[in-house]
C-alpha positions in Angstrom: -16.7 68.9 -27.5 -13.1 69.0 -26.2 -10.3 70.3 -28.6 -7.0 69.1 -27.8 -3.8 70.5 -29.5 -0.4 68.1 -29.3 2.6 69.4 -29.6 3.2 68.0 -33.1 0.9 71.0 -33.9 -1.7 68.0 -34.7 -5.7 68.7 -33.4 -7.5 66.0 -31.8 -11.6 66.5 -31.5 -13.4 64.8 -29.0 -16.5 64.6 -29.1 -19.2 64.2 -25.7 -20.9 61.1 -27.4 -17.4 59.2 -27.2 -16.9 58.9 -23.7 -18.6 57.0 -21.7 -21.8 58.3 -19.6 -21.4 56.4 -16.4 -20.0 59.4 -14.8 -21.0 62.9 -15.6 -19.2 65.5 -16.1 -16.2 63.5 -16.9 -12.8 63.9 -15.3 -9.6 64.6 -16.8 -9.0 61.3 -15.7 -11.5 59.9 -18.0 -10.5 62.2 -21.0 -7.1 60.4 -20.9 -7.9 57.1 -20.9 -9.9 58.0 -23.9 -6.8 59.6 -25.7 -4.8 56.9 -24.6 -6.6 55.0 -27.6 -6.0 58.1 -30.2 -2.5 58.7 -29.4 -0.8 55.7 -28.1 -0.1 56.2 -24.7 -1.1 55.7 -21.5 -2.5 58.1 -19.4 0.8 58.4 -16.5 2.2 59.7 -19.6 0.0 62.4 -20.6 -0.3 65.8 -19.1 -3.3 67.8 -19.8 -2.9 71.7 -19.5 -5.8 74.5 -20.0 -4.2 78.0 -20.8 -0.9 76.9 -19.8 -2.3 75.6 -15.9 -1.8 71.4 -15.0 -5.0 69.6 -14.9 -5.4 66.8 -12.3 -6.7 63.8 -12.9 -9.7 64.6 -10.5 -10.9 67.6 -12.2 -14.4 67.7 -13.7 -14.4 69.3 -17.1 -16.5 71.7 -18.8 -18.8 70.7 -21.7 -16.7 72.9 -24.6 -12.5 73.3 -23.6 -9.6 74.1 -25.6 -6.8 72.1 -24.2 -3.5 71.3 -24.8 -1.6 67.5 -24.5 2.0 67.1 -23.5 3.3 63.1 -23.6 6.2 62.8 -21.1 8.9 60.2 -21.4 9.7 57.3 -18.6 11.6 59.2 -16.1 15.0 57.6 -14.9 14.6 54.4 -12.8 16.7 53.6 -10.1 16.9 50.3 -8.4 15.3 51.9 -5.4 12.4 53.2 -7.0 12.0 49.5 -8.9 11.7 48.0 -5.6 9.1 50.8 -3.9 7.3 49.8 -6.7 7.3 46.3 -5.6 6.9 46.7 -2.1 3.8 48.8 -2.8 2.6 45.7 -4.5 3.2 43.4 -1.9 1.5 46.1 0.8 -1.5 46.4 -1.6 -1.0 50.1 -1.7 -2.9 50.8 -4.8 -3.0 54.5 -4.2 1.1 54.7 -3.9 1.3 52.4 -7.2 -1.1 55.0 -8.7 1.5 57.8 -7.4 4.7 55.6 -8.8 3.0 55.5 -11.8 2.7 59.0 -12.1 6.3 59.8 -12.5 5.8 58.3 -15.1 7.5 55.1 -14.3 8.0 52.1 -16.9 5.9 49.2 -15.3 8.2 46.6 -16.9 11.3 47.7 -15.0 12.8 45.6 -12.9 16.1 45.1 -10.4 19.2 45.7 -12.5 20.9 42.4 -14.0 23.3 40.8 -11.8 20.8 41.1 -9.0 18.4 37.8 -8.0 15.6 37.4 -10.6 12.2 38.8 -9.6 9.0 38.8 -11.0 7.9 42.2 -13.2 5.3 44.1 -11.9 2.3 42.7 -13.1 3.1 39.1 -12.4 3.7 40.2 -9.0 0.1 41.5 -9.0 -1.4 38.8 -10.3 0.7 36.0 -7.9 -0.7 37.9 -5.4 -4.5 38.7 -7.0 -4.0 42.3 -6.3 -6.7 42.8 -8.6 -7.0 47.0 -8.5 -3.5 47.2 -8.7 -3.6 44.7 -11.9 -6.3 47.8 -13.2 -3.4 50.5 -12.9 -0.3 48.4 -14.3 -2.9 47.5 -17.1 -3.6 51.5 -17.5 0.5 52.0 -17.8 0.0 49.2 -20.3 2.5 47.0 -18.5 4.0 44.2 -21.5 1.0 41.6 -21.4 3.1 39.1 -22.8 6.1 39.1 -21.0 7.1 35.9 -19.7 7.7 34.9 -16.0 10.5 32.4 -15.1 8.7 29.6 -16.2 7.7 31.0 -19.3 3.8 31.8 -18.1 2.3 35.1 -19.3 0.0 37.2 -17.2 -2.6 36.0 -19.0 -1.8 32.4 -17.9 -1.8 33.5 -14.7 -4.9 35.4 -15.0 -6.5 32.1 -15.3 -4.7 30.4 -12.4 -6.5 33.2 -10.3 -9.6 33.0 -11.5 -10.4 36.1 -12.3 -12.4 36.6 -15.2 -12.5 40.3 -15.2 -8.1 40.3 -14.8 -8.8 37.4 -17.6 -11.2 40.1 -20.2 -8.9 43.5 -19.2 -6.0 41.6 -20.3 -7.6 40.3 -23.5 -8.8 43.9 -23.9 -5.1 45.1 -23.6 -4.4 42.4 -27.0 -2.8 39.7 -24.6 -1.6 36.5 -27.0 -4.5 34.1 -25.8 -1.8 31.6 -27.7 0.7 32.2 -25.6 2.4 28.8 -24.1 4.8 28.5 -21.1 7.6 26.4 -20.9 6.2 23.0 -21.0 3.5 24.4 -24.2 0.6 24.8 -22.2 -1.4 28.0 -23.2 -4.1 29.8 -21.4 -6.9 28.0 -23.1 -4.4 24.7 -21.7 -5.1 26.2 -18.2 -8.1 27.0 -18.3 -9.6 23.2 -19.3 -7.2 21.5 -16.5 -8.7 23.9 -14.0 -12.6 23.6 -14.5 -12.9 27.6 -16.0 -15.6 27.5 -18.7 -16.3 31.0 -18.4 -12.0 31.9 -19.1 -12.3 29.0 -22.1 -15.5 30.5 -23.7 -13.7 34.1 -23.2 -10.2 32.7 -24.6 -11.9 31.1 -27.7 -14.1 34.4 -28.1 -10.4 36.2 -28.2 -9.1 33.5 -30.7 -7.1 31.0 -29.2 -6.5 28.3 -30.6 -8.5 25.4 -29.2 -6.8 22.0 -30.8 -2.9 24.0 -30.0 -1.2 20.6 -27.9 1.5 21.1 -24.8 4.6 19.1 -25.0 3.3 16.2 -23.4 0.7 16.0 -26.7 -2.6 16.7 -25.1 -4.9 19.6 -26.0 -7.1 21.5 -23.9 -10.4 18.8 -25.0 -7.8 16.2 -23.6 -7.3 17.6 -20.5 -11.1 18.6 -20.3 -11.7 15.2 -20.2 -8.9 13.9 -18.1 -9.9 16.4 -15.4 -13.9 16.0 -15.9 -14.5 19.2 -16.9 -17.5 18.4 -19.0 -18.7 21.7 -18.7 -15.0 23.0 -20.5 -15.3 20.9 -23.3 -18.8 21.2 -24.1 -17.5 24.8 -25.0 -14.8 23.7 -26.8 -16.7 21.4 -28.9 -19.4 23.8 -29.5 -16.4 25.8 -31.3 -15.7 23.0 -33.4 -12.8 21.8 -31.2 -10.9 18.5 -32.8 -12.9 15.8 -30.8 -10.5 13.1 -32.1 -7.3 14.9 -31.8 -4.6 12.4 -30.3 -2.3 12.7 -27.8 1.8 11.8 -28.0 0.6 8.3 -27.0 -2.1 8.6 -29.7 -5.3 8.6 -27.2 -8.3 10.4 -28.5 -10.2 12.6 -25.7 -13.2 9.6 -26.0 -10.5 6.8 -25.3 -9.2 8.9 -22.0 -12.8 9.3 -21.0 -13.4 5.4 -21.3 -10.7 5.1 -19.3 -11.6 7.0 -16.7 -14.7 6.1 -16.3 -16.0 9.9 -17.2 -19.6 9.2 -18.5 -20.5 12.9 -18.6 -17.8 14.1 -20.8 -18.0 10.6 -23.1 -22.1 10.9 -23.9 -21.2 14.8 -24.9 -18.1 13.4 -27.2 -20.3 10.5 -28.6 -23.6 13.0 -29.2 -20.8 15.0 -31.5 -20.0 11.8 -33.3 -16.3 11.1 -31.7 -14.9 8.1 -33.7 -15.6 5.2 -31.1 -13.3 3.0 -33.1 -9.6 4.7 -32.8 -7.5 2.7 -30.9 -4.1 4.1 -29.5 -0.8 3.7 -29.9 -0.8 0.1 -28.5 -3.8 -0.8 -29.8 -6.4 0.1 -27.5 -9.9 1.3 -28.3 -12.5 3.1 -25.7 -14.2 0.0 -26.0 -11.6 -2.0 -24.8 -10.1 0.7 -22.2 -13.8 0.8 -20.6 -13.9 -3.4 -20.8 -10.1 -3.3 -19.0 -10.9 -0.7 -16.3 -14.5 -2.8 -15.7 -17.1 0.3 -16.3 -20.0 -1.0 -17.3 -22.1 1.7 -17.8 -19.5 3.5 -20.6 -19.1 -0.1 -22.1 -22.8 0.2 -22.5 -22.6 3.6 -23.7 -20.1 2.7 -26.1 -21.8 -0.3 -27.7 -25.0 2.0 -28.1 -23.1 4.7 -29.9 -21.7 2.0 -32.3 -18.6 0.8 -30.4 -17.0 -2.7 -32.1 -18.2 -5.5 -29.4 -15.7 -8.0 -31.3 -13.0 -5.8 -32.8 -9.4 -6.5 -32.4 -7.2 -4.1 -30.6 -5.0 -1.9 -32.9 -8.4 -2.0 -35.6 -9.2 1.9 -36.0 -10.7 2.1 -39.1 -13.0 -0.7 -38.4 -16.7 0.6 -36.9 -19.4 -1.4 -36.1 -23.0 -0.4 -35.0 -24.8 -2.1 -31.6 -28.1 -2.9 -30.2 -28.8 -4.0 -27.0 -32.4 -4.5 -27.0 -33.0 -4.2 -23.6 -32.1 -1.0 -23.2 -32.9 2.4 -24.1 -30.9 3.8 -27.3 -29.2 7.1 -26.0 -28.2 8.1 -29.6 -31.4 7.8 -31.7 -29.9 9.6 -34.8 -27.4 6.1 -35.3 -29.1 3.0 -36.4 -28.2 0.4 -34.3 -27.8 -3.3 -34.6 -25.0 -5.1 -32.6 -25.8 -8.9 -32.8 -25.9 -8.4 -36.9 -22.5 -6.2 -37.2 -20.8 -9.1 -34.5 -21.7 -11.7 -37.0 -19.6 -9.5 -39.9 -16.4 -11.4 -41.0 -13.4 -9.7 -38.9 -10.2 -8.1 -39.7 -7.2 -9.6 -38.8 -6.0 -9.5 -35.5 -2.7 -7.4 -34.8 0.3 -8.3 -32.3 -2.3 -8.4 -29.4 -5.5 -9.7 -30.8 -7.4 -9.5 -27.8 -11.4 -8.2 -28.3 -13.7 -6.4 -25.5 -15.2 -9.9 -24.5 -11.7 -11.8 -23.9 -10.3 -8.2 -22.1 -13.1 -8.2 -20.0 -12.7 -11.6 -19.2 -9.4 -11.3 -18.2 -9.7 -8.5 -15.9 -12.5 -10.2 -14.2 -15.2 -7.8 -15.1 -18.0 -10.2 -15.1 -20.8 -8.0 -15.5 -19.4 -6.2 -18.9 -18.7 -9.8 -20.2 -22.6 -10.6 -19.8 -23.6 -7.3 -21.3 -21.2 -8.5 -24.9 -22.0 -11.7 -24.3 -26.0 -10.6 -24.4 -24.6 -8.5 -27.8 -24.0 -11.4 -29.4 -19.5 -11.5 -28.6 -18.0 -15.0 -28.1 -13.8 -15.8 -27.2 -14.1 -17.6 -30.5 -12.8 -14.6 -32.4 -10.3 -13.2 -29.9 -6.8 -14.4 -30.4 -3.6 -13.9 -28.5 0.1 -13.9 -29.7 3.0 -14.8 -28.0 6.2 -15.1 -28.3 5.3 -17.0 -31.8 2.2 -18.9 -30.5 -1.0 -18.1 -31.3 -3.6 -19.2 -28.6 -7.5 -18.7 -29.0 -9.1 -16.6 -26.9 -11.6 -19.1 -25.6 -8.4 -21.3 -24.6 -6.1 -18.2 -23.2 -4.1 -19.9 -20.0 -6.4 -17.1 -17.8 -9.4 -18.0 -19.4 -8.7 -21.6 -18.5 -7.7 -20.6 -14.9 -11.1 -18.5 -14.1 -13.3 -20.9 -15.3 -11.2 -22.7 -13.7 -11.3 -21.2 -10.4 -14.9 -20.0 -10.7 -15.8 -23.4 -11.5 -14.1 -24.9 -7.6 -15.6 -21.7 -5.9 -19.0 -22.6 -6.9 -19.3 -19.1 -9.2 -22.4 -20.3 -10.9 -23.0 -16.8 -12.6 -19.2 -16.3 -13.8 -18.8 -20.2 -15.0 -22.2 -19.7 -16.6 -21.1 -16.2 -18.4 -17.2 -17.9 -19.9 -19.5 -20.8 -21.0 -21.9 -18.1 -22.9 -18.6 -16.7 -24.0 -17.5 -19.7 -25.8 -14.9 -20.2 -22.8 -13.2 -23.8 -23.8 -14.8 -26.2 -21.0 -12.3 -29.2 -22.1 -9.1 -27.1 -21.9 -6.9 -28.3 -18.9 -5.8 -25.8 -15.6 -2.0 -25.8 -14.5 -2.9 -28.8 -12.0 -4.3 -31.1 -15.6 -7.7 -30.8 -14.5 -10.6 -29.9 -16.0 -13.6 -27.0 -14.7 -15.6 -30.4 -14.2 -13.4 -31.9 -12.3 -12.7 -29.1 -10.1 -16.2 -28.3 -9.4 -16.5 -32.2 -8.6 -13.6 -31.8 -6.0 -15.5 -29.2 -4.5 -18.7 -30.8 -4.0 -20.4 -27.5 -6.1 -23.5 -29.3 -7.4 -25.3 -26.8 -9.7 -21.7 -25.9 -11.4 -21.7 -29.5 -11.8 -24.6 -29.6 -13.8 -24.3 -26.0 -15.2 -21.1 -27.6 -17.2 -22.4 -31.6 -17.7 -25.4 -29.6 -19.4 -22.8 -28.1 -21.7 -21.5 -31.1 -22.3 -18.3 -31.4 -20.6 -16.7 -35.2 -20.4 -17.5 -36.5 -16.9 -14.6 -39.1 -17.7 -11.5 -36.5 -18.5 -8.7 -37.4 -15.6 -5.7 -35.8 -14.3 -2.2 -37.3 -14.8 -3.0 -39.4 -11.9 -6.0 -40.8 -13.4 -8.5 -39.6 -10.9 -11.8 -38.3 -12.6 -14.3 -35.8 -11.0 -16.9 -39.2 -10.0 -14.0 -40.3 -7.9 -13.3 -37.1 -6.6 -17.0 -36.5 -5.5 -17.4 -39.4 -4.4 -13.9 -39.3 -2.1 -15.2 -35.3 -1.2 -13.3 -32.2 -0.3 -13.6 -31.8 3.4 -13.5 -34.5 6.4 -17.1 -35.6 7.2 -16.5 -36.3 10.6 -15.6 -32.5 11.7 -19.3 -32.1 11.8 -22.2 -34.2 13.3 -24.1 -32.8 11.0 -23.0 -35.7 8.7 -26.2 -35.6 6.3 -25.3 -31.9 5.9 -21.4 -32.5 5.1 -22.3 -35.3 2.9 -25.0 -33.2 0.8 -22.5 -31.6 -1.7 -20.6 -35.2 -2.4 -23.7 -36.8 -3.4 -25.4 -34.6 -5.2 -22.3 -34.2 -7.3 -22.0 -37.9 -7.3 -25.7 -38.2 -8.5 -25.1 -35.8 -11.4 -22.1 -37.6 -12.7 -23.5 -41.4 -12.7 -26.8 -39.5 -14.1 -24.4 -37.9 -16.9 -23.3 -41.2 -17.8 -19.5 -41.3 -15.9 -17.8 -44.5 -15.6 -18.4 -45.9 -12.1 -15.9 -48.3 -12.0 -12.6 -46.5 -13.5 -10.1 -46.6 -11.2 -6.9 -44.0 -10.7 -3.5 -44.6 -10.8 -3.2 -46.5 -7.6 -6.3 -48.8 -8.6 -8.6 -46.7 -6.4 -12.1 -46.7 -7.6 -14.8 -44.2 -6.9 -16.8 -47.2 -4.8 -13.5 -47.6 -2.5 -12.9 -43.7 -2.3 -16.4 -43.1 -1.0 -16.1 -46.1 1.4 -12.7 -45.0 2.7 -13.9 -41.7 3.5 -17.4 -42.9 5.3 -19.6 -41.6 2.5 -22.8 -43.8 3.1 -25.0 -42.2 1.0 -22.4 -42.1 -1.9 -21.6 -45.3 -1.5 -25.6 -46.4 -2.1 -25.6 -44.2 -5.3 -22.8 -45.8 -6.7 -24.1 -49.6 -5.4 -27.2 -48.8 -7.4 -25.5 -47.6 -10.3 -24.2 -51.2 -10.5 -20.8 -50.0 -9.0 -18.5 -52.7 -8.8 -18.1 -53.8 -5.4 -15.5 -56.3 -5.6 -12.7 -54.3 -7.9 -10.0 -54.2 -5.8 -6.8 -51.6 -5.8 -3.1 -52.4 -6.4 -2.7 -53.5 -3.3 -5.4 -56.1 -3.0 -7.8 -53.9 -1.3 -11.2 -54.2 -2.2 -14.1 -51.6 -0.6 -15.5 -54.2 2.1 -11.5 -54.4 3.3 -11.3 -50.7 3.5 -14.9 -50.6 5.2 -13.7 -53.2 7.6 -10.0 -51.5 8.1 -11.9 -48.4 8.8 -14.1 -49.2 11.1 -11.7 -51.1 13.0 -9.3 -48.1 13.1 -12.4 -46.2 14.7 -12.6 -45.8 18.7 -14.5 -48.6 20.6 -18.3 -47.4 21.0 -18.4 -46.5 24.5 -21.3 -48.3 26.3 -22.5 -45.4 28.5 -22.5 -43.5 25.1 -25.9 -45.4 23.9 -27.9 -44.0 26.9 -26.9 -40.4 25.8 -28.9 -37.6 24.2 -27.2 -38.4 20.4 -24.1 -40.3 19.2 -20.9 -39.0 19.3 -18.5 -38.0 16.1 -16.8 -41.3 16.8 -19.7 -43.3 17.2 -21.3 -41.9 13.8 -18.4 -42.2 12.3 -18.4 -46.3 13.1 -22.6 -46.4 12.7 -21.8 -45.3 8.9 -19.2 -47.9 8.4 -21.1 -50.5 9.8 -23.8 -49.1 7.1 -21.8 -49.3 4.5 -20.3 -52.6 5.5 -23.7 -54.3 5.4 -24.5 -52.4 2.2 -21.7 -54.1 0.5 -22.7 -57.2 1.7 -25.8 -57.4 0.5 -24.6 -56.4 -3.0 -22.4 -59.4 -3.2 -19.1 -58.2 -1.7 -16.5 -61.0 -1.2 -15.9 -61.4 2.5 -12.1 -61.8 1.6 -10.1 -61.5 -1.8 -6.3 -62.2 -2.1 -4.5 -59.2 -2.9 -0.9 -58.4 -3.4 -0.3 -58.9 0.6 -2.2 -60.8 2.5 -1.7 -59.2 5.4 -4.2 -56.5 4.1 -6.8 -59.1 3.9 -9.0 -57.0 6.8 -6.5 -53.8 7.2 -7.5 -54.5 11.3 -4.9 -52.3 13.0 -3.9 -52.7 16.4 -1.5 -50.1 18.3 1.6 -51.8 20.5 1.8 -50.5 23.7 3.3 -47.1 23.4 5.8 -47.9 26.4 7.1 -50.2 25.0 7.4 -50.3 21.2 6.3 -46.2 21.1 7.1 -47.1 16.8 5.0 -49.6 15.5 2.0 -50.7 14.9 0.6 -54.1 14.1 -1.5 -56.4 12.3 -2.8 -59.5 14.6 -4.1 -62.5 12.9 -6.6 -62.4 16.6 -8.2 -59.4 14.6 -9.1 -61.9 12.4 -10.5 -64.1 14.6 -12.6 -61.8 16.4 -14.5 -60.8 13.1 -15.0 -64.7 12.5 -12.6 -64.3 9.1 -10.4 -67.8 8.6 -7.1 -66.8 8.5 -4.9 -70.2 6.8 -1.4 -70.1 8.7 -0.1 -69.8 5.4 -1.1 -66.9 4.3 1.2 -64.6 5.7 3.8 -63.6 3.5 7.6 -64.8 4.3 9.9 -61.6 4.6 13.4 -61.8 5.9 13.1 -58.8 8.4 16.6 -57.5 6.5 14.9 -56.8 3.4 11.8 -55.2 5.2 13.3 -51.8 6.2 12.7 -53.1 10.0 15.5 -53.1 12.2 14.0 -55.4 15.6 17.5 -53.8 17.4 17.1 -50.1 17.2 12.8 -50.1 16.1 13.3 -47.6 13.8 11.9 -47.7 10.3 13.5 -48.1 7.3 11.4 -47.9 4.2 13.0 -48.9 0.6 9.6 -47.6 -0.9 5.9 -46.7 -0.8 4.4 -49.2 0.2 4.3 -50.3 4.2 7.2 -52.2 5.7 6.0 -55.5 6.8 7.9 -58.2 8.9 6.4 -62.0 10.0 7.7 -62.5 13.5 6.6 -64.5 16.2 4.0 -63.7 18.7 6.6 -64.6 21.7 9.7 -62.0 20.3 6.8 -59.2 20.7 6.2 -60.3 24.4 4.0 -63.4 25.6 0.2 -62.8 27.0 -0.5 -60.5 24.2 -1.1 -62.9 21.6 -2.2 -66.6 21.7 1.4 -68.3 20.8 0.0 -69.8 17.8 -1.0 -66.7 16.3 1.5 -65.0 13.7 2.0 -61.3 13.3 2.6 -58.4 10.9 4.6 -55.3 11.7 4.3 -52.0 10.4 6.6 -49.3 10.8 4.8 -46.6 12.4 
């Protein structure tokens, strides 16, 4: 037992049992830290004297003393000695800090004002983790609380070291755990953005206030979550942290971590029952954040904790239980059943009205779409408004557009998924045409019969009246790139097939008169050309101008490069010689199915569509049409059939032989076979020029 006298005359009794027993015989040092608590002051303060003699801080003491204490005031500071204090800091000099201490010097003391702000003492220390020295500006109980230039206290600070034992000795000292620097961000703050569960648990432990937000509105469980700290706000939500506190923008810590993707941290908020249906500030749930960003496995996670597969954006209040039967229920304390809950009548849709399904949709996220899809969601219910017009979701302009363009890249899984979504398969793209049509132009059989299984009209037609039979049958590529000319051909007729099977008018004609039949001939289609035939195609209906498919079989092939004779004797045909074998197919196909050898059209001269080139060196600008053509395919040609032009009117000037059209169609002129030159021609023979 130690009896120490004060100088107030007051006794203090210490007993052996109240200091600690990890070192025995205690020092004087020891003895002080322990009246440090009794009296109030530190221990560079005190002075311990037996029988009038200075004890020093390294003397052991006896079991039973009768000593007396002397507290000493802050000696005078000068400016110097402030800045040996700091410089013994910065050298790590623990034992001349110790010494500075001793004077006893006030730890808070800094330069004078007027000089350049510094740092006090213990910030110092802590900037520069000089942990012992922390110990002794602790011991000299250094202000715990006072601020740096940016408002952080030690304790802050403490945790940007990450140091817990800094972190407990300055809780020890009564360090505000509350405590917030300039921008409101406390130690607790710090401690979730940085990953320190051990600091958080300590800090909460100490009282700090877990749900206390920084001026940009999150708490610490926000910024748990932003950062992935799942291990952070496990501890605050075991001490019953807000779980759905909101942020200045209103986002709940379970809407940041759908939109981060941050399963870890979202299964831990959903297992403590976060509220899966607050939406933010402009209306956005986790659901739909998770269905926007395209993670598939939080949408799933969502839906099984009882996310809203159909509900509008801006709907908080509104919950709904799910069930995906499929899979495994992580949350087996919620009864789940999504299909029934999707069927419930819905609330009404706010400014944006967009649903999980029609979000997902739009961002492309294919997968999520088939998992709401599979739960039951359709675009029916999703609405969008617009500057005063109200669209439905399963006609949104970008719905239209990726079923759209899904439908002419040949997505059979994404055309298949809008479909299941309700996606409108009538409703026209920017170009007027519909997914048919464009999966027709493409030659993309099974999207083809994906959407005539669906029902789509095989007859809808784009402003210029073409449908998606004539666009199959004309086909999206040139046939004769390839020899492979089966190959090329496969995606035309299959299409082709599928439409005529679906019930689409063979002989409807486009804008220009052009039939399916005539498109498929043009283009060298042979096997198109049969399907249509036996369809009961019409292979007589001509265009505007007259031409019916035999003329455009026959203009064809006579616009194709002689066969060359040495060509026969070769391993295979040639492009050009294929090319000429399938018109010659087709030609004798038509024939057979009753095709008019000739029909008057609106010019006669079109009566074969022969084409013969003028000699380049001479007339390098036109081209003609020889009634000798005619002759060599045994056609009669009457003299009279020739239309009479006055070369003036026919945008042909025979001075200069440059063309001069009025309009679309080809310039024509009758002339004599003697103005173009003799020996070409036989004299009786009239010809028709066209403007090259």
């Amino acid at each position: 037992m130690w009896r120490v006298y004060l100088a107030s005359g007051d006794l203090l009794v210490v007993h052996i049992e109240d200091l600690p027993h990890a070192v025995w015989p205690p020092s004087v040092r020891v003895l002080k830290q322990h009246l440090g608590v009794l009296c109030g002051q530190p221990r560079f303060k005190q002075r311990l004297l037996r029988d009038g003699i200075l004890l020093e801080d390294s003397e052991l003491l006896e079991t039973s003393l009768d000593l007396q204490l002397v507290v000493l005031p802050f000696s005078e500071t000068t400016q110097a000695q402030c800045r040996g204090l700091m410089q013994a800091i910065v050298n790590n000099y623990a034992q001349e800090v110790e010494s500075i201490l001793q004077r006893p010097q006030d730890p808070d003391l800094i330069s004078k004002p007027g000089s350049s702000p510094e740092p006090s003492a213990l910030h110092l220390a802590l900037q520069l983790r000089r942990v012992d020295i922390v110990e002794l500006l602790l011991e000299a109980w250094a202000d715990v609380d006072k601020p740096d230039l940016r408002g952080s206290s030690p304790l802050f600070k403490a945790v940007d070291i990450h140091h817990l034992e800094v972190v407990q000795a300055l809780l020890l000292a009564r360090a505000d755990a509350d405590k917030a620097n300039l921008r409101g961000e406390t130690p607790l703050f710090n401690a979730a953005t940085n990953g320190l569960a051990e600091a958080a648990r300590l800090l909460v432990d100490a009282g700090a206030d877990r749900n206390k937000v920084s001026c940009c509105g999150k708490s610490p469980l926000h910024m748990a979550v932003v950062r992935g700290h799942s291990a952070v706000a496990r501890v605050l939500l075991e001490t019953r942290a807000d779980l759905n506190c909101r942020s200045r923008h209103g986002s709940t810590p379970l809407g940041m971590a759908a939109e981060l993707g941050e399963l870890e941290t979202a299964r831990l908020l959903l297992e403590n029952h976060a509220d899966t249906a607050a939406a933010d500030k402009d209306g956005w749930t986790p659901l739909l954040l998770a269905c926007r960003k395209g993670y598939l496995e939080m949408a799933e996670l969502l839906l099984q904790a009882g996310a809203n597969g159909e509900s509008h954006a801006s709907q908080g209040g509104w919950r709904l239980q799910s069930d995906c039967p499929d899979r495994t229920n992580k949350f087996p304390g919620r009864k789940v059943d999504v299909k029934k809950n999707l069927e419930a009548s819905m609330p009404e849709a706010d400014v944006e009205g967009r649903t999980p399904l029609l979000v997902a949709c739009l961002h492309g996220h294919m997968a999520i779409a088939k998992l709401l899809v599979e739960a039951g969601a359709t675009l029916q219910k999703a609405i969008e408004k617009s500057s005063g017009n109200v669209v439905a979701g399963n006609a949104h302009p970008e719905i239209v557009h990726m079923l759209s363009q899904a439908a002419a890249d040949g997505c059979f899984a994404t055309v298949r998924i809008l479909l299941s979504a309700g996606a409108d398969k009538e409703e026209l793209n920017t170009f007027g045409a519909t997914p048919l049509y464009m999966a027709a132009l493409c030659g993309h059989g099974s999207v083809v019969q994906l959407l005539l299984e669906q029902r789509a009209n095989p007859d809808t037609s784009t402003e210029d009246g073409s449908t998606p039979l004539r666009m199959a049958a004309a086909g999206n590529s040139d046939s004769w790139m390839s020899k492979e000319l089966a190959t090329k051909e496969h995606g035309d007729l299959l299409t082709t097939q599928l439409l005529l099977q679906a019930g689409a008018d063979k002989d409807r004609a486009d804008d220009t008169g052009c039939t399916p039949l005539l498109m498929a001939c043009i283009r060298g289609k042979l096997e198109v050309v049969r399907a249509l035939v036996d369809a009961g195609a019409d292979v007589n209906q001509a265009n505007r101008n007259g031409e019916t498919p035999l003329v455009a079989t026959e203009a064809s092939l006579e616009g194709a490069e002689p066969l060359d004779e040495a060509a026969k004797v070769d391993e295979g045909l040639s492009c050009a010689d294929s090319r000429r074998h399938a018109y010659l197919e087709i030609a004798k196909l038509l024939l057979e199915a009753g095709a008019a050898r000739t029909k008057a059209g609106r010019m006669q001269c079109l009566l074969t569509g022969f084409h013969v080139r003028v000699r380049k060196a001479r007339y390098p600008s036109v081209e003609l049409l020889s009634c000798t053509s005619l002759y060599r395919c045994g056609l009669s040609v009457p003299g009279d059939s020739m239309p009479q032009l006055d070369p003036c009117r026919s945008g042909f000037d025979f001075d200069s032989l440059q063309a001069k059209p009025h309009d679309e169609s080809p310039s024509v002129v009758e002339a004599s076979s003697g103005y173009l030159g003799s020996g070409h021609f036989p004299k009786e023979a009239q010809c028709v020029v066209f403007a090259a």
